[in-house]
C-alpha positions, -999 to 999 in steps of 0.1 A, spaced: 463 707 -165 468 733 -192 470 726 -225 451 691 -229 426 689 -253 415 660 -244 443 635 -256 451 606 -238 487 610 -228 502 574 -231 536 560 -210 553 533 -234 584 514 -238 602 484 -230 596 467 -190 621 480 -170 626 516 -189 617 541 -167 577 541 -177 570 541 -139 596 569 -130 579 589 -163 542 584 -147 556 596 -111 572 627 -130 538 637 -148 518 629 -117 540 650 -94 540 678 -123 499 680 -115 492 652 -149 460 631 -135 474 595 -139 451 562 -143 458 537 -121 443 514 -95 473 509 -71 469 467 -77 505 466 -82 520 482 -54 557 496 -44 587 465 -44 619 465 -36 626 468 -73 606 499 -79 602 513 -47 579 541 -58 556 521 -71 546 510 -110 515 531 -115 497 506 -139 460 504 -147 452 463 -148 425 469 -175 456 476 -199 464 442 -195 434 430 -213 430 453 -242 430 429 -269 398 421 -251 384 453 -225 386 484 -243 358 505 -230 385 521 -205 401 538 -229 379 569 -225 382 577 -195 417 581 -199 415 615 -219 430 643 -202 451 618 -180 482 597 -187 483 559 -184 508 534 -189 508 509 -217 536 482 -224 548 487 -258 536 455 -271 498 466 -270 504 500 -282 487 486 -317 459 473 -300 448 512 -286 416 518 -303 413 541 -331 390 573 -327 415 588 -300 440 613 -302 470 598 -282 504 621 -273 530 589 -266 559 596 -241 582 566 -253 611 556 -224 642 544 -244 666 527 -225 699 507 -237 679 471 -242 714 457 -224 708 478 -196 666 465 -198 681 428 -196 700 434 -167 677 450 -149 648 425 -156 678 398 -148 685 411 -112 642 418 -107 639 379 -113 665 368 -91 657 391 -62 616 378 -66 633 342 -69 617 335 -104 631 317 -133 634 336 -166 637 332 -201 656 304 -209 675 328 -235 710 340 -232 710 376 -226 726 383 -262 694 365 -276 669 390 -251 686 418 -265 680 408 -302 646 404 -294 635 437 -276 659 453 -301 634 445 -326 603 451 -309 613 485 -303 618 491 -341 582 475 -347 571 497 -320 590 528 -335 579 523 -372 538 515 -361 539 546 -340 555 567 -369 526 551 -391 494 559 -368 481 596 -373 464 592 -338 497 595 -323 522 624 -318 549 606 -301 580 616 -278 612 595 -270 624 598 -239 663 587 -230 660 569 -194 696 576 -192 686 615 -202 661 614 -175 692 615 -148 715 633 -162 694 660 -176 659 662 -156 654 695 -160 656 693 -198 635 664 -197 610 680 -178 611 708 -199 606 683 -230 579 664 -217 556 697 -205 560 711 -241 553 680 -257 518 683 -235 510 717 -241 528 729 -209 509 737 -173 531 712 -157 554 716 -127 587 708 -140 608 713 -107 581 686 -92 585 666 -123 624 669 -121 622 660 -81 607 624 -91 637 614 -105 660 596 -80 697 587 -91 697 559 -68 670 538 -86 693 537 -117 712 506 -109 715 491 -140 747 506 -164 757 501 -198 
């Protein structure tokens, strides 16, 4: 891909935000993407999540991280502080209306028949509402990251500006009408 100099392009935001659809659009667009396929297509994100499982442990396992320059990955946005310093990371972070995120993570629980938070939906909301400002104000605080938000609502009603967005953001060489094709109107089923 044109125009990487060797950053590590990172996926963030909140479960349920469009972090998989983002990874699909850069993949499609000709991004190489880290993953390992563990977590496979579901009936609640039918094209698959594109996760790495080392991410998981990154408090712990962070030798992976290198090998992730010149590719995107996806990190949740709770680790984002534990990425390593000595990396130069461009963040791609999926905003999505938290009461649309509860909803959906509400209907993925009762479709795989588990139990959830035993937290009102009002009281979910307070807390990923204020995750994502931690999350905002660390990113705007690490030099090592240049940092993009993404609106998962933009991403459907505007995928060709989004497209356009994202490849600039990366230095451009990416197939935006590929990127654009990703997105699938039918897999936003969750409205504010």
């Amino acid at each position: 891909m044109a125009g990487n100099d060797g950053y590590i392009t990172v996926v963030s935001g909140l479960p349920r935000s469009g972090t998989s659809m983002m990874m699909q659009m850069l993949q499609a667009g000709g991004m190489p993407i880290l993953t390992d396929g563990v977590r496979g297509a579901d009936a609640d994100n039918p094209r698959g999540y594109r996760e790495f499982e080392p991410v998981k442990k990154l408090s712990s396992t962070q030798g992976w991280v290198a090998e992730a320059a010149g590719k995107a990955v996806k990190v949740v946005h709770v680790l984002l502080p534990l990425l390593p310093a000595g990396f130069a990371y461009r963040v791609i972070l999926m905003v999505r209306d938290v009461r649309e995120v509860v909803a959906s993570q509400r209907a993925m629980l009762q479709r795989t028949g588990k139990s959830g938070a035993n937290l009102s939906d009002a009281r979910l909301v307070e807390i990923f509402t204020l995750q994502m400002e931690r999350t905002v104000a660390w990113l705007a605080a690490n030099a090592s990251c240049r940092v993009l938000e993404v609106s998962h609502r933009a991403c459907f009603e505007d995928g060709p500006g989004i497209a356009a967005n994202v490849n600039r953001f990366l230095g451009g060489g990416l197939d935006e009408a590929r990127m654009v094709g990703e997105v699938d109107v039918a897999l936003y089923r969750q409205k504010a």
